[in-house]
C-alpha positions as CSV (number, residue, x, y, z in Angstrom):
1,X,76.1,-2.6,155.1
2,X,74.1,-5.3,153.8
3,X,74.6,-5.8,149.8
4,X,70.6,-5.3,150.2
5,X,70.2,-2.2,151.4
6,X,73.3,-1.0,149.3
7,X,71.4,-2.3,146.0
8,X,67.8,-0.5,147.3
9,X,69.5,2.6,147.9
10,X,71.4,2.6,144.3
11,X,68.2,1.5,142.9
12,X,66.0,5.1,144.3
13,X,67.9,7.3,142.3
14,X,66.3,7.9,138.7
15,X,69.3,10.2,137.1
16,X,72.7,9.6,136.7
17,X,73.8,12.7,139.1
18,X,72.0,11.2,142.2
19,X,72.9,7.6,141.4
20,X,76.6,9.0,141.4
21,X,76.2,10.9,144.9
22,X,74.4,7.7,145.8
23,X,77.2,6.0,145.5
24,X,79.6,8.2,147.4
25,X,78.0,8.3,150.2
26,X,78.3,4.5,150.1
27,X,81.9,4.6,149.7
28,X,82.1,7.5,152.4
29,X,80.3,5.5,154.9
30,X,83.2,3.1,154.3
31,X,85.6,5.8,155.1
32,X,86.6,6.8,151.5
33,X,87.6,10.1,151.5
34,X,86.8,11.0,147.0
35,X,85.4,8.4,144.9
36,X,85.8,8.9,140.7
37,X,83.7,7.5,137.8
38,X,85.3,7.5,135.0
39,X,83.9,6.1,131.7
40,X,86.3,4.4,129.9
41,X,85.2,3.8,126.5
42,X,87.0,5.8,123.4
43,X,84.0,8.0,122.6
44,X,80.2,8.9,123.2
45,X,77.6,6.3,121.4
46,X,75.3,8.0,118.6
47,X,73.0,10.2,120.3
48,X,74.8,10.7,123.8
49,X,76.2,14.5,124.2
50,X,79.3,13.1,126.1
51,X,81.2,10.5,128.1
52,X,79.9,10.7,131.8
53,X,82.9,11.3,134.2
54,X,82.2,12.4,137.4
55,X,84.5,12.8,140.7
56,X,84.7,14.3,144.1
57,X,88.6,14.2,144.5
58,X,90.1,17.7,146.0
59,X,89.9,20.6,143.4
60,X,94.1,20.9,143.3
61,X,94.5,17.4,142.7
62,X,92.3,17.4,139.3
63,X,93.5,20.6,138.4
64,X,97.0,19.0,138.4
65,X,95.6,15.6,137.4
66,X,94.4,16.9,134.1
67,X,96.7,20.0,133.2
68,X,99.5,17.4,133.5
69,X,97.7,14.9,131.1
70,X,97.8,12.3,133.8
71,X,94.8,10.4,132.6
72,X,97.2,8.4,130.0
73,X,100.2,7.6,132.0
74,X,98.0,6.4,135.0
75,X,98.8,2.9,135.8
76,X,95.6,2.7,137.7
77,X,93.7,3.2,134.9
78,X,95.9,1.2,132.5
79,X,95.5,-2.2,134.7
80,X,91.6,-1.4,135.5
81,X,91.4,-1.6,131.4
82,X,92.8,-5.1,131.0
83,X,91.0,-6.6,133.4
84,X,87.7,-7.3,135.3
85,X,89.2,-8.0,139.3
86,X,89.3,-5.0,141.6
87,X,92.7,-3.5,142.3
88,X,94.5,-1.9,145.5
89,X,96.9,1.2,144.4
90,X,99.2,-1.4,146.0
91,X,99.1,-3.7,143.1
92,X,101.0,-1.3,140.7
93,X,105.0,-0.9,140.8
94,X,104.6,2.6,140.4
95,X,102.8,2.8,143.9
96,X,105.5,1.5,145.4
97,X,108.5,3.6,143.3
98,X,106.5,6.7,144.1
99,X,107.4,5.9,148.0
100,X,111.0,5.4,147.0
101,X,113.7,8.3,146.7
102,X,114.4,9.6,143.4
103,X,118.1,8.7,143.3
104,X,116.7,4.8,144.0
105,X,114.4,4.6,141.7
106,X,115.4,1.7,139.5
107,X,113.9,3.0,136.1
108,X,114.6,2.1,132.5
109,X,117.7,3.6,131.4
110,X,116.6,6.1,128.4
111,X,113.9,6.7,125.5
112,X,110.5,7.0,125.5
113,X,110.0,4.3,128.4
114,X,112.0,5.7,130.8
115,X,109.8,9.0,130.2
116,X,106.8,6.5,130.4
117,X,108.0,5.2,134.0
118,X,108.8,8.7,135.2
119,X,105.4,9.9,134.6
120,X,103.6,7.1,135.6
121,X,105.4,7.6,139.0
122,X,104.9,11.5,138.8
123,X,100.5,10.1,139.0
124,X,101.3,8.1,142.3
125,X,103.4,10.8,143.9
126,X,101.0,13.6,143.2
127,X,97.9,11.7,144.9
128,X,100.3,11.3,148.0
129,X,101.4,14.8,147.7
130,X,97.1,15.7,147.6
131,X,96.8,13.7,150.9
132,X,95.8,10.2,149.3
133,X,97.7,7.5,150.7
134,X,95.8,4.5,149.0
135,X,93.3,3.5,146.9
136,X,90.6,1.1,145.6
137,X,89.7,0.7,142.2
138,X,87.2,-1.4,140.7
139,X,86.9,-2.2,136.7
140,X,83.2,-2.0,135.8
141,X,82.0,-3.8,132.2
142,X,78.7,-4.2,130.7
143,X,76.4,-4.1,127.7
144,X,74.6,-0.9,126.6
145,X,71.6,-1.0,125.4
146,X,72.8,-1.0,121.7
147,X,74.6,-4.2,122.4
148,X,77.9,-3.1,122.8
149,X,80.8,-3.3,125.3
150,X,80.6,-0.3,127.7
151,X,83.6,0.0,130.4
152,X,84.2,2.3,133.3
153,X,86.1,2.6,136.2
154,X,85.3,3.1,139.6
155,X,88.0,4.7,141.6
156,X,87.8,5.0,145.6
157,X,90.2,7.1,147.1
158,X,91.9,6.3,151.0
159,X,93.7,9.2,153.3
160,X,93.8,7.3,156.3
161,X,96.7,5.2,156.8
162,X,97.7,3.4,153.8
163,X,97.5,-0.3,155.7
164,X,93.9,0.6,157.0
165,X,92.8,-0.3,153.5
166,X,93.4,-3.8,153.6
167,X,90.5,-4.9,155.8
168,X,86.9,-6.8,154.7
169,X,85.5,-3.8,156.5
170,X,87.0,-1.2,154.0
171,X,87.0,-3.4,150.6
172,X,83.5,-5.6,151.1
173,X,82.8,-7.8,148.7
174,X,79.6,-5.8,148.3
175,X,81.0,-2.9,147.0
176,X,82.1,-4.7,144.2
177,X,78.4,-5.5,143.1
178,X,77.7,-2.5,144.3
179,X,79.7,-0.8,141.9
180,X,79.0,-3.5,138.9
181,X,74.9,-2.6,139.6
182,X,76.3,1.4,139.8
183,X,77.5,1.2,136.4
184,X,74.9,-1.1,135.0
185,X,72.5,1.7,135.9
186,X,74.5,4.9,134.7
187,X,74.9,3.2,131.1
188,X,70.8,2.3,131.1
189,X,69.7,5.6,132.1
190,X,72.1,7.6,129.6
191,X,71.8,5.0,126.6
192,X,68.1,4.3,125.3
193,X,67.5,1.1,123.6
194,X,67.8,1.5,119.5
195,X,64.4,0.5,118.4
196,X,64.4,-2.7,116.2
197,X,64.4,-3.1,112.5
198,X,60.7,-3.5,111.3
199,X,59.8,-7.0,110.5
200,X,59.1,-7.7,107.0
201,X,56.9,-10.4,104.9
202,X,58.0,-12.3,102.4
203,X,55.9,-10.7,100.0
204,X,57.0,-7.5,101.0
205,X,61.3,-7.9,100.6
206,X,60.2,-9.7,97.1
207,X,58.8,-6.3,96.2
208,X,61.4,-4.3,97.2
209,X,64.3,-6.5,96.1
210,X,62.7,-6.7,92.5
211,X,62.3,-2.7,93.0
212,X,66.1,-2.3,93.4
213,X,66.8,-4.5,90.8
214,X,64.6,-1.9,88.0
215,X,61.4,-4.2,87.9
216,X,57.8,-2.1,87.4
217,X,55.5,-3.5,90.0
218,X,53.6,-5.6,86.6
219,X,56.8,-7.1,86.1
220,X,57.3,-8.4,89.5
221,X,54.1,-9.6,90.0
222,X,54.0,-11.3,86.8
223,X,57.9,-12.8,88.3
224,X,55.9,-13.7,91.9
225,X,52.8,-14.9,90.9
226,X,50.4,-11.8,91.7
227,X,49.1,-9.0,90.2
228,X,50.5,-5.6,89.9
229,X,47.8,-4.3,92.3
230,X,49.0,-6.5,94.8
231,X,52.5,-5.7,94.4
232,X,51.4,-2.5,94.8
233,X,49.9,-2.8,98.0
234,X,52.9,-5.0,99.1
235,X,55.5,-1.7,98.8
236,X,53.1,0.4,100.4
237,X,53.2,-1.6,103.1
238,X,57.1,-1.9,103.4
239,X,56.9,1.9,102.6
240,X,54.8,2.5,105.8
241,X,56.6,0.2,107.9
242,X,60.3,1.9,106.7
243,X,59.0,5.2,107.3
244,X,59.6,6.2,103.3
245,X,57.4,8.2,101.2
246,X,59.1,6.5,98.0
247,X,60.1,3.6,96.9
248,X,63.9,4.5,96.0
249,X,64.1,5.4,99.2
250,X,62.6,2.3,100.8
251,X,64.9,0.1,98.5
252,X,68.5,1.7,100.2
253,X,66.7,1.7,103.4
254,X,65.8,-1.6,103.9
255,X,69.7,-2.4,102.2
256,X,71.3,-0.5,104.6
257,X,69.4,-2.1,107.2
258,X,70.1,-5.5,106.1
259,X,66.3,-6.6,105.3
260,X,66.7,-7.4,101.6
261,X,69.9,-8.8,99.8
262,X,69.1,-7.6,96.1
């Protein structure tokens, strides 16, 4: 797979749903068996219904992934959040203990972060007990349209043998862009730019800031240097561009928008 063809065929889909089956059949064609997307930021911007989290993993295994409250005691999921290089399931401790008897488990002795280790353990073991035997998981970050920092992570799950994953033919660098350009696209098609602030002139935020501070339009052109009329036609203006039908109004909008400083 040339990164290419893998960027022309994430680039067809117009709708999250397809981009996201786009994308598994990438990852299947690598010999994935599941793939996850899971968004990682704390809530849903203004205007978006909900935080878009999609997987294809067995049925059992999310059933027990999220009755058990997994989801916070992941270590996956804990590394992908602090940093930006992809990750091998490999990479965690907890991979590793999960392969481990009980009885040599060498855990923290008590308390809250011996619970901590247990069930971040309990994660690993229950993927191998669902027939996953590695992973791949790839921290996405970008900008919404809104300007503000939107993270995901990309999970790709192995049930071959566990060693098989560690090959340039399983984990191209590629699918790494690929991924990155994945996520780029599902944030752009769910978040719509916030239209801009209107621009106003001069003569315009004079009106309105004299207006907020309890100036009649003769007394603020008599301030400014015109006449009344003009400051008239000056707030209707800023009243058009605002979208207010009234000057109180206009005055807290274009405060609470930052355009005036009275």
């Amino acid at each position: 797979m040339i990164l290419d063809e893998a960027l022309n065929r994430l680039g067809q889909p117009d709708n999250p749903e397809d981009l996201f089956n786009t994308f598994s059949q990438l990852a299947r064609d690598l010999g994935y068996a599941a793939v996850s997307y899971i968004d990682s930021r704390p809530g849903p911007a203004p205007g978006e219904p909900d935080l878009f989290v999609r997987t294809t993993v067995r049925e059992d295994f999310l059933h027990t992934y999220l009755s058990e409250g997994y989801m916070s005691h992941d270590p996956l999921m804990v590394m992908a959040k602090r940093q930006a290089a992809p990750l091998t399931w490999a990479d965690v401790p907890e991979f590793h203990a999960s392969l481990q008897a009980p009885s040599k488990l060498d855990l923290p002795a008590r308390g809250r972060a011996k619970q901590d280790a247990q069930r971040a353990i309990a994660v690993m073991t229950s993927a191998a007990d669902h027939g996953y035997t590695q992973g791949y998981v790839i921290p996405t970050h970008t900008v919404d349209p809104q300007g503000r920092l939107a993270s995901a992570v990309v999970s790709l799950f192995w049930t071959q043998k566990p060693e098989g994953l560690i090959s340039p033919d399983s984990a191209p660098a590629w699918l790494r862009l690929s991924a990155l350009y994945f996520h780029e696209r599902v944030v752009s098609m769910r978040l719509t730019p916030v239209t801009p602030p209107p621009t106003l002139t001069q003569r315009e935020q004079e009106a309105l800031v004299w207006a907020s501070r309890g100036k009649t339009v003769e007394e603020t052109g008599e301030i400014i240097g015109v006449s009344g009329r003009t400051v008239t036609f000056h707030l209707q203006n800023a009243l058009e561009k605002l979208g207010c039908y009234s000057k109180i109004h206009a005055v807290a909008k274009a405060i609470q928008m930052g355009l005036i400083h009275p």
